[in-house]
KEDODO-744431 format. One line per 5 residues: their letters; for each residue x, y, z of C-alpha. Coordinates in pm, 1 decimal, decimal comma. Example, Ala and Ser with C-alpha at 12.3 -4.5 7.8 and 13.67 -1.06 7.14 Angstrom:
2
AS> 1230,0/-450,0/780,0; 1367,0/-106,0/714,0 $
//
This chain:
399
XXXXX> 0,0/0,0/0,0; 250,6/219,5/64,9; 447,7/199,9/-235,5; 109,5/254,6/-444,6; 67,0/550,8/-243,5 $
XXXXX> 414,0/678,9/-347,8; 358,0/594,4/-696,7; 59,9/810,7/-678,1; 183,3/1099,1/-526,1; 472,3/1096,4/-775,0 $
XXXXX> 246,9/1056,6/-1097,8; 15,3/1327,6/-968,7; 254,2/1555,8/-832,4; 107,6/1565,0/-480,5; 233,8/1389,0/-127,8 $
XXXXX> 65,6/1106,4/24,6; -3,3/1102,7/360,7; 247,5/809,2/457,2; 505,9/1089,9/248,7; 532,8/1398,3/386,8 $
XXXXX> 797,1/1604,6/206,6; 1081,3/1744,5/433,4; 1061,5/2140,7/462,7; 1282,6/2293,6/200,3; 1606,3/2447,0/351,8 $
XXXXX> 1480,9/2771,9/504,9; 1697,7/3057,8/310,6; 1896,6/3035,4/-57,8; 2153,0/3256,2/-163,3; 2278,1/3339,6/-475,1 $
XXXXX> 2571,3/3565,1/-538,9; 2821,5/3659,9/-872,5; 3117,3/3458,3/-804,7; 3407,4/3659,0/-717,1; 3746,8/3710,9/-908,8 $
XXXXX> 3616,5/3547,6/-1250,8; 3508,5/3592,5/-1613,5; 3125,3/3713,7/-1519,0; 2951,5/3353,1/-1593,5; 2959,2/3243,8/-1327,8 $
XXXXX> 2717,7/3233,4/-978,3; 2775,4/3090,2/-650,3; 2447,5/2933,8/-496,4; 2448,6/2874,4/-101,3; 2157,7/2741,9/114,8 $
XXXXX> 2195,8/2497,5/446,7; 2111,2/2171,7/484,8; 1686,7/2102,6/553,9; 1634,1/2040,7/954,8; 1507,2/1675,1/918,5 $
XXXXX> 1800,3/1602,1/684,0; 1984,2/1460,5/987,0; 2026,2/1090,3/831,7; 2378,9/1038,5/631,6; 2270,5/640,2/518,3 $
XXXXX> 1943,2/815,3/367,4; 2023,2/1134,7/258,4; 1773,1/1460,3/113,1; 1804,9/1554,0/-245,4; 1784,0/1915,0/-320,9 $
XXXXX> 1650,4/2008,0/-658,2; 1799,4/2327,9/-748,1; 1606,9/2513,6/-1098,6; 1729,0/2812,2/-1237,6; 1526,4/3073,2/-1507,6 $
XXXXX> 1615,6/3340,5/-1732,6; 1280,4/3543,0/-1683,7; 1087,7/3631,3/-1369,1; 786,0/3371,0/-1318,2; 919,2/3213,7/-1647,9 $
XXXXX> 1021,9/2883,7/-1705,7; 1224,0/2696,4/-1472,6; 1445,5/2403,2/-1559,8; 1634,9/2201,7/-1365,2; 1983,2/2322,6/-1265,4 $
XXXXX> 2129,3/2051,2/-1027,7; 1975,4/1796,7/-800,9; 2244,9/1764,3/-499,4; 2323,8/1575,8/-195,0; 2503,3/1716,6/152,4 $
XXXXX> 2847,9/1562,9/160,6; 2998,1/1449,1/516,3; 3204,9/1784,6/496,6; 2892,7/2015,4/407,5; 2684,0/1810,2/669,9 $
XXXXX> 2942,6/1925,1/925,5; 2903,4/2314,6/807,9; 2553,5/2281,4/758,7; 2578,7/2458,0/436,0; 2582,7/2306,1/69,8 $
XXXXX> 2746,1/2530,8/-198,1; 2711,2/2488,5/-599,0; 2767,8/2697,0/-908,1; 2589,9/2811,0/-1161,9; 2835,3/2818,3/-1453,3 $
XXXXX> 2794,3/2923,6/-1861,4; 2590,2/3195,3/-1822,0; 2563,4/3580,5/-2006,5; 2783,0/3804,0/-1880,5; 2474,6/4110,8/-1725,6 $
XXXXX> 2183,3/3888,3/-1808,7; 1942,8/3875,5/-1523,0; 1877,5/3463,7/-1360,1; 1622,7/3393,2/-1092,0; 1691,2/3079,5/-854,5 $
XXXXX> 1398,1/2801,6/-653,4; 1506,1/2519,9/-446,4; 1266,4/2259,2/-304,7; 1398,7/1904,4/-125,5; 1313,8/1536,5/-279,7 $
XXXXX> 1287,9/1265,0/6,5; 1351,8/868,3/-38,5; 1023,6/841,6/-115,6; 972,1/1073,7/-404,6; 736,8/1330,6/-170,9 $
XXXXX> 893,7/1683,5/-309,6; 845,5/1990,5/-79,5; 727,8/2360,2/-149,7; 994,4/2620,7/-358,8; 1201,8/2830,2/-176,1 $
XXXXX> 1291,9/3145,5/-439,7; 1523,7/3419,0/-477,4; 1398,1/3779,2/-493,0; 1177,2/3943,2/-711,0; 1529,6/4131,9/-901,8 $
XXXXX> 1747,9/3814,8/-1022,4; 2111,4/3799,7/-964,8; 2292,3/3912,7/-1256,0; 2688,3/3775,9/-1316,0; 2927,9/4057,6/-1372,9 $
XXXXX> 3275,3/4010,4/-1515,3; 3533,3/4120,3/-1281,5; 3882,6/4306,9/-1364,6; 4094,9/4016,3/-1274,3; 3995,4/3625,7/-1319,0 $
XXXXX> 4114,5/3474,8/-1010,7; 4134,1/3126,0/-1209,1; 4475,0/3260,3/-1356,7; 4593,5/3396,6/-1013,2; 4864,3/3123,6/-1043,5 $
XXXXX> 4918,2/3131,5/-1434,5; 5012,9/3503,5/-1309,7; 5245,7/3428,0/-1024,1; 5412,9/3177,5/-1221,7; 5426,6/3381,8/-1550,2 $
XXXXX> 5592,5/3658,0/-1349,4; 5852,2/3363,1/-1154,4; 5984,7/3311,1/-1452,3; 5963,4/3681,5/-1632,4; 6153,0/3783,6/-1322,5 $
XXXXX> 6407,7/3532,2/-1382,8; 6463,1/3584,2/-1776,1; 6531,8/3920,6/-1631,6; 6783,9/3869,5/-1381,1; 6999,9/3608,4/-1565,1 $
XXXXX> 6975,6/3859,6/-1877,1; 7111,2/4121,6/-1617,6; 7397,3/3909,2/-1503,7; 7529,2/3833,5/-1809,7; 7466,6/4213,9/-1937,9 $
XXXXX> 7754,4/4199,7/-1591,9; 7997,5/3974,4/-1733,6; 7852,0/3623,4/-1599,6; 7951,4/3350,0/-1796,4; 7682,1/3066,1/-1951,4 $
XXXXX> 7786,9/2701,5/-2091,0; 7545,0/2565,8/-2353,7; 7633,9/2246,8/-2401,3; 7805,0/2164,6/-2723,3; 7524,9/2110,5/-3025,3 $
XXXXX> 7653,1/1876,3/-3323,3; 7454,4/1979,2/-3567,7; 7551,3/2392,9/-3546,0; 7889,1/2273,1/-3502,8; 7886,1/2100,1/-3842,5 $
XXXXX> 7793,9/2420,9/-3989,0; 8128,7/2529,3/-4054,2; 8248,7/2231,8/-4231,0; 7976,7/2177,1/-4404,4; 8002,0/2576,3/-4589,9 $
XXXXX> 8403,1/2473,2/-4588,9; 8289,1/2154,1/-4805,5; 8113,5/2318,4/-5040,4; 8404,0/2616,6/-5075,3; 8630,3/2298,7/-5170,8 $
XXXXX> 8441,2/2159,5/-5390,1; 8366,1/2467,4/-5572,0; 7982,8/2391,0/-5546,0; 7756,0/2644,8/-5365,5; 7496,5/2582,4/-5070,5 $
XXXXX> 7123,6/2542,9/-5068,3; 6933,0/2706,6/-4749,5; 6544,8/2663,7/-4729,4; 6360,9/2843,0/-4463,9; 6032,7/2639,7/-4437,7 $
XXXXX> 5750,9/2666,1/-4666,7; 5603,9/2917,4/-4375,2; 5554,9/3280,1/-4369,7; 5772,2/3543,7/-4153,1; 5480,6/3519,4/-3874,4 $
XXXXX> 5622,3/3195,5/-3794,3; 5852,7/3149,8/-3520,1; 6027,8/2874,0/-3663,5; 6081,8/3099,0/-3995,2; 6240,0/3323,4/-3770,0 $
XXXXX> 6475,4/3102,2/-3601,2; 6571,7/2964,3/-3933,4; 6671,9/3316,1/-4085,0; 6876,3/3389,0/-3782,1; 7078,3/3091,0/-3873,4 $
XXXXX> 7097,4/3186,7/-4213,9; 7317,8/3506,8/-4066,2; 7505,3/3282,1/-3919,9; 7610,2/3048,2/-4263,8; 7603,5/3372,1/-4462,2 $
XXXXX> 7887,6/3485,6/-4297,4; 8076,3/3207,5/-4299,8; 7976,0/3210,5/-4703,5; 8090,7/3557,1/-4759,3; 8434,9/3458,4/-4565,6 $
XXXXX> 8477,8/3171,5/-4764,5; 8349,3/3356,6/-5072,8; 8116,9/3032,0/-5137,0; 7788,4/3115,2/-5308,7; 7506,8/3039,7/-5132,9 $
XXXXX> 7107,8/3022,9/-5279,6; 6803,4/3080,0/-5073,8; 6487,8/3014,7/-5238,5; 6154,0/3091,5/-5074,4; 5837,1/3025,8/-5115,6 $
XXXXX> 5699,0/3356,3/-4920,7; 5725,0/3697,9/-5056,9; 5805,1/3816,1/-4703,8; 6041,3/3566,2/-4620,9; 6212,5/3642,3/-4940,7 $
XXXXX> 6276,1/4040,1/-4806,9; 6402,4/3936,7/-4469,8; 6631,0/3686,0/-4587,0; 6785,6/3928,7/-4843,6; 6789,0/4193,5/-4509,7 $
XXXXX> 6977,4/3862,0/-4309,3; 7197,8/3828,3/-4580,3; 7309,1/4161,2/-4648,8; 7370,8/4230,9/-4295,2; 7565,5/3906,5/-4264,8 $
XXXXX> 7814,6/3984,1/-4550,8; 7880,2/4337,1/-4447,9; 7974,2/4150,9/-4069,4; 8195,1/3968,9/-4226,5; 8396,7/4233,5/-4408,0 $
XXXXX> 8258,2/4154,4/-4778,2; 7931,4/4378,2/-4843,9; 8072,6/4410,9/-5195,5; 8051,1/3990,9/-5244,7; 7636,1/3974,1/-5169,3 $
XXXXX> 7424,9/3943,8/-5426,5; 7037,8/4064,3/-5389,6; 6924,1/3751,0/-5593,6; 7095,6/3470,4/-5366,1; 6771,1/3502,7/-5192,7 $
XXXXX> 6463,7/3535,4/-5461,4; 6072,6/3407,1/-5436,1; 5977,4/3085,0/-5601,6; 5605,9/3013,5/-5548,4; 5333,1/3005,4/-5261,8 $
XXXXX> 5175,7/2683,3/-5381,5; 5340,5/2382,1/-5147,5; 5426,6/2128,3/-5411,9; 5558,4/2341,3/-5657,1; 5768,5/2506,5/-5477,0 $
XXXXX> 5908,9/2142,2/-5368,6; 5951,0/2048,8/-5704,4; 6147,2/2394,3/-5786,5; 6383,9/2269,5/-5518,3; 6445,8/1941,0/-5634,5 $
XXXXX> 6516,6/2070,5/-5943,9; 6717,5/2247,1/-5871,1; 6932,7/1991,7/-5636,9; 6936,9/1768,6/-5904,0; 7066,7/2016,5/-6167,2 $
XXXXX> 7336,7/2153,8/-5946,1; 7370,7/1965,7/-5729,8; 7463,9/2190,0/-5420,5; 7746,0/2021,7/-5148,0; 7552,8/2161,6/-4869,7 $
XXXXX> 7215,5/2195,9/-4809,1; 7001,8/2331,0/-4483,9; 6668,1/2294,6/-4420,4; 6605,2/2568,6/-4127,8; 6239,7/2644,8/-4047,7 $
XXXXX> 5859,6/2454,7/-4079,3; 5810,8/2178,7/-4335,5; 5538,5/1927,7/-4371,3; 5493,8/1643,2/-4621,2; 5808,6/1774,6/-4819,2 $
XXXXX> 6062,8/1712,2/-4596,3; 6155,2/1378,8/-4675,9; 6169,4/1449,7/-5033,7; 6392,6/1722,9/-4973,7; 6587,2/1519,0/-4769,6 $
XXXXX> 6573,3/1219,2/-4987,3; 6705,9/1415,8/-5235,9; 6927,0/1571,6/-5104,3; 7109,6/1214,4/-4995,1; 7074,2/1152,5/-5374,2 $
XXXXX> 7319,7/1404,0/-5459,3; 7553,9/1336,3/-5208,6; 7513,4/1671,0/-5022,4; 7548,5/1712,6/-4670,7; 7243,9/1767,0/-4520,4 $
XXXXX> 7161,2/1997,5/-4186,4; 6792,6/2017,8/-4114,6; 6624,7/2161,8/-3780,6; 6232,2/2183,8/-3720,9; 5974,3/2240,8/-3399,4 $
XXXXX> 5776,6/2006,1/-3602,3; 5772,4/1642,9/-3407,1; 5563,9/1476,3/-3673,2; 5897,3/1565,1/-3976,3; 6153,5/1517,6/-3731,6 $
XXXXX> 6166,2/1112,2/-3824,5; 6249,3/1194,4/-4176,9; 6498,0/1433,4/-4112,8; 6679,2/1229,5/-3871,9; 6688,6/924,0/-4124,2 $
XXXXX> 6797,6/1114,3/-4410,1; 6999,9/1437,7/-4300,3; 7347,0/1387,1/-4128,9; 7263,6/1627,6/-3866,4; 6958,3/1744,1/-3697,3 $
XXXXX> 6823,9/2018,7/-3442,2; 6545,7/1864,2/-3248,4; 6281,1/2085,7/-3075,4; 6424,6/2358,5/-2880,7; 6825,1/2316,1/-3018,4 $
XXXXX> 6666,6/2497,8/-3310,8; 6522,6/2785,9/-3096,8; 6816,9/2786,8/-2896,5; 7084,0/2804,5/-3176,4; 7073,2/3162,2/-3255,6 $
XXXXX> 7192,6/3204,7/-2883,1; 7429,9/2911,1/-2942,9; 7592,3/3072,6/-3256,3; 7583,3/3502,2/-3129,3; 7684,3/3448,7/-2759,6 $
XXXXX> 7496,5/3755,0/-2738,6; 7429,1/3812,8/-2349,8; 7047,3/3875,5/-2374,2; 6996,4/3553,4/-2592,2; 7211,2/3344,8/-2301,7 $
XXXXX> 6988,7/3535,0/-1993,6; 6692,9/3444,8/-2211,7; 6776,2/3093,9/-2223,2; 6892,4/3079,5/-1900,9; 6595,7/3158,0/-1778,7 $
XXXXX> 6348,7/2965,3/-1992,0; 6519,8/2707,9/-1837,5; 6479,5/2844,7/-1500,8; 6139,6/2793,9/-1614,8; 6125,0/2448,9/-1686,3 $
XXXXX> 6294,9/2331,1/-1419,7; 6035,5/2516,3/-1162,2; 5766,1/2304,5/-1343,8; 5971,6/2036,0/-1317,9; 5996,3/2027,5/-918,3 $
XXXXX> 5597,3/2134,7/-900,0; 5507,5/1809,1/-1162,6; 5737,8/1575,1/-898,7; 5580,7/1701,1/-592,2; 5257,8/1673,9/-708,9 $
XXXXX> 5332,2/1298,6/-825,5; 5479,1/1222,5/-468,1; 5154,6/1362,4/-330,6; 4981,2/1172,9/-535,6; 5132,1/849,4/-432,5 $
XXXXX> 5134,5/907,4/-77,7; 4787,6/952,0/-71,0; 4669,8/664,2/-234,6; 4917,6/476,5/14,6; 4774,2/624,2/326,2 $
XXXXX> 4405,8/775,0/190,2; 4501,5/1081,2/351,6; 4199,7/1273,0/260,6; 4407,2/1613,1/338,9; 4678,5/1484,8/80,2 $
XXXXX> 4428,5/1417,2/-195,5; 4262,3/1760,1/-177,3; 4640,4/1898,5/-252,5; 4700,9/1696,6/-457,6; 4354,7/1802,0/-617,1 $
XXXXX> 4465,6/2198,6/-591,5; 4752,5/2152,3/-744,1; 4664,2/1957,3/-1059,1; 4365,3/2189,8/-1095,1; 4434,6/2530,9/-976,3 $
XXXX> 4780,6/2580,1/-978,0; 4873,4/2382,2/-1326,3; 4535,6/2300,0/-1476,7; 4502,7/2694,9/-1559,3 $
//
C-alpha cells in the first residue's frame, strides 16, 4: 500500500499522507562569483532540519530561469556531503551563463520516497553575473608567468655583468662550418630553405637567424650560397639577413640581392622547384632551417641523392623522423630555438635561455611534488593529501 501511495503521489505531483515532504532548507543565496570571467554564480543554502540521516540522505533540486515567473528548468539535483553536513551549508555553481543577463533561482527538497516539498525562491530582481577586472582562475598562471619573467630578467642582467653561460656543445651547429668549408672545396655552392612558412612563424624566424650565421661564414669563404623561398616576405628578410651578414663579415661588396629570390606560394611546386634544382646543381651543402610538412623527406631524400650534406632543424615532431633518417645532422625541438643564442653568444639571448630554463625546471619540481603527493595519498588515503594533490593539478597547473 505504501508503495502505491508513493507511486501516486509521484504521478500526480502531490504527497501522500504516509510521504510527507521534508521542509525545504529555510533561506537560498545566490551571489556573482568573485574574481572570474562574469559567468559564473555561486548558490548557497543549508542543509533542511530533518536532513539529519547520512545512510538516507535529502536531495535538493535546485532550478534556475532566465525570466521572472518564467520557465524553470532544472539546474542541479544535490546531496550534503559528510564535509557540508558538518558546516551545515551546501554550496554549488551556476556556470555558462551571459555576462549582465538577469537569472532567478527556486530550491525545493526530494525525500527517499519521491514526496517533493514547497519552492524556496530568490527575490523578485534576479542575480545578474558581472565580469570582474581580474579572473582569479589565472591567479597562479600570473604568479608563475611573473617567476619566470623575473628570472629571464635577472639572468639577462647578469650576463649584461659579465657572468659566464655554458650551452652544451650542439653537433649539428657545429657542423655548420664544415659543411660551408665543403662546399668552398668543392667549388659547389649551398642550398638554405627556410620552411615553406611565412615570416609570422617562429620557426621561420629562427631559421633566418641561422641563415646570418652560414652567410657569414659564405661571404668569408666567398662560397655562393642560394636561398629560395616560397613567401614573398620571407624572401625580403632573408635578403635583409643576408646583407647584414656579408657586411659583418667584411665583404658587403661579395652579396648578391638575388641569392635570396621568391619561387612560389603553392606547397608542391615550390618542392619540385627545389628538387630541381638539387638535381641540376647539385649543391654540397644543403640546410633545411624552419617549418616543413609532407616535403621534408623528399627534400631530404634528395638531397642524400646528390651526395650533399644535409643539416635540417624543425619544432615540427611529426617531420623530425624523416629528417633524422635522411639528413646527417639534426636540431630537435628547442636546439633549433636555442641556436641563434648558441651561434651570437649575445648576453640577452644566453639570460633568455637561461631563464626559460629556469622555467622548466620550476615546473619540473611542482610536476614531482605533485606525483609524490599523489602516491602518498593513495598509500595512506590521507583525505588532506588528496585535496592537494587536487589543488595543485587543478588550480595551480590545470590553468
Amino acid at each position: 500500500m505504501t508503495a502505491l501511495l508513493v507511486l501516486v503521489a509521484t504521478l500526480f505531483g502531490v504527497s501522500a499522507s504516509s510521504a510527507a515532504p521534508v521542509p525545504p532548507p529555510e533561506w537560498l543565496v545566490v551571489e556573482d562569483r568573485p574574481w572570474d570571467d562574469g559567468t559564473s554564480l555561486d548558490i548557497r543554502f543549508p542543509l533542511a532540519k530533518e536532513d539529519t540521516d547520512p545512510a538516507n540522505p535529502v536531495r535538493y533540486q535546485v532550478q534556475m530561469s532566465g525570466e521572472y515567473l518564467g520557465l524553470y528548468a532544472d539546474l542541479i539535483q544535490v546531496t550534503a556531503t559528510p564535509e557540508q553536513r558538518r558546516r551545515n551549508e551546501i554550496t554549488a555553481r551556476a556556470s555558462e551563463l551571459n555576462i549582465g543577463e538577469p537569472y532567478w533561482f527556486r530550491i525545493r527538497t526530494v525525500d527517499a520516497a519521491g514526496a517533493r516539498s514547497a519552492f524556496v525562491e530568490t527575490g523578485l530582481d534576479g542575480v545578474r553575473p558581472r565580469r570582474q577586472w581580474f579572473d582569479g582562475r589565472r591567479f597562479w598562471l600570473l604568479t608563475i608567468s611573473l617567476l619566470i619573467c623575473g628570472a629571464v630578467i635577472w639572468y639577462i642582467i647578469r650576463s649584461r655583468l659579465g657572468a659566464r653561460y655554458t650551452i652544451r656543445r650542439i653537433a649539428g651547429l657545429d657542423a655548420m662550418e664544415d659543411a660551408v668549408g665543403r662546399a668552398t672545396e668543392m667549388g659547389r655552392a649551398c642550398l638554405f630553405v627556410p620552411g615553406v612558412n611565412d615570416i609570422n612563424e617562429i620557426q621561420t624566424i629562427a631559421g633566418l637567424t641561422i641563415l646570418g650565421r652560414i652567410g657569414e661564414r659564405a661571404a668569408d669563404y666567398d662560397c655562393p650560397i642560394d636561398v629560395p623561398t616560397s613567401r614573398s616576405l620571407v624572401m625580403t628578410a632573408a635578403r635583409e639577413t643576408l646583407a647584414a651578414a656579408y657586411s659583418k663579415a667584411g665583404h658587403p661588396e661579395a652579396y648578391r640581392e638575388d641569392a635570396a629570390y621568391y619561387v612560389t606560394d603553392e606547397q608542391f611546386g615550390y618542392v619540385a622547384h627545389l628538387t630541381g634544382k638539387m638535381v641540376r646543381e647539385k649543391p654540397a651543402a644543403c640546410f633545411y632551417m624552419g617549418s616543413f610538412f609532407a616535403e621534408s623527406l623528399i627534400l631530404a631524400e634528395t638531397g642524400n641523392a646528390i651526395g650533399a650534406i644535409q643539416i635540417a632543424g624543425t619544432a615540427q615532431p611529426a617531420q623530425l623522423p624523416f629528417f633524422v633518417a635522411a639528413c646527417d645532422y639534426t636540431l630537435i625541438g628547442e636546439e633549433f630555438f636555442a641556436a641563434s643564442a648558441y651561434l651570437s653568444g649575445d648576453p640577452d639571448q644566453l639570460g633568455t635561455l637561461k631563464g626559460q630554463d629556469f622555467g622548466k625546471f620550476f615546473v619540473a619540481v611542482v610536476v614531482a611534488v605533485g606525483v609524490l603527493l599523489s602516491l602518498v595519498a593513495a598509500a595512506t588515503g590521507s583525505q588532506s593529501l588528496k585535496a592537494a594533490t587536487a589543488y595543485l593539478r587543478n588550480s595551480v597547473l590545470g590553468e
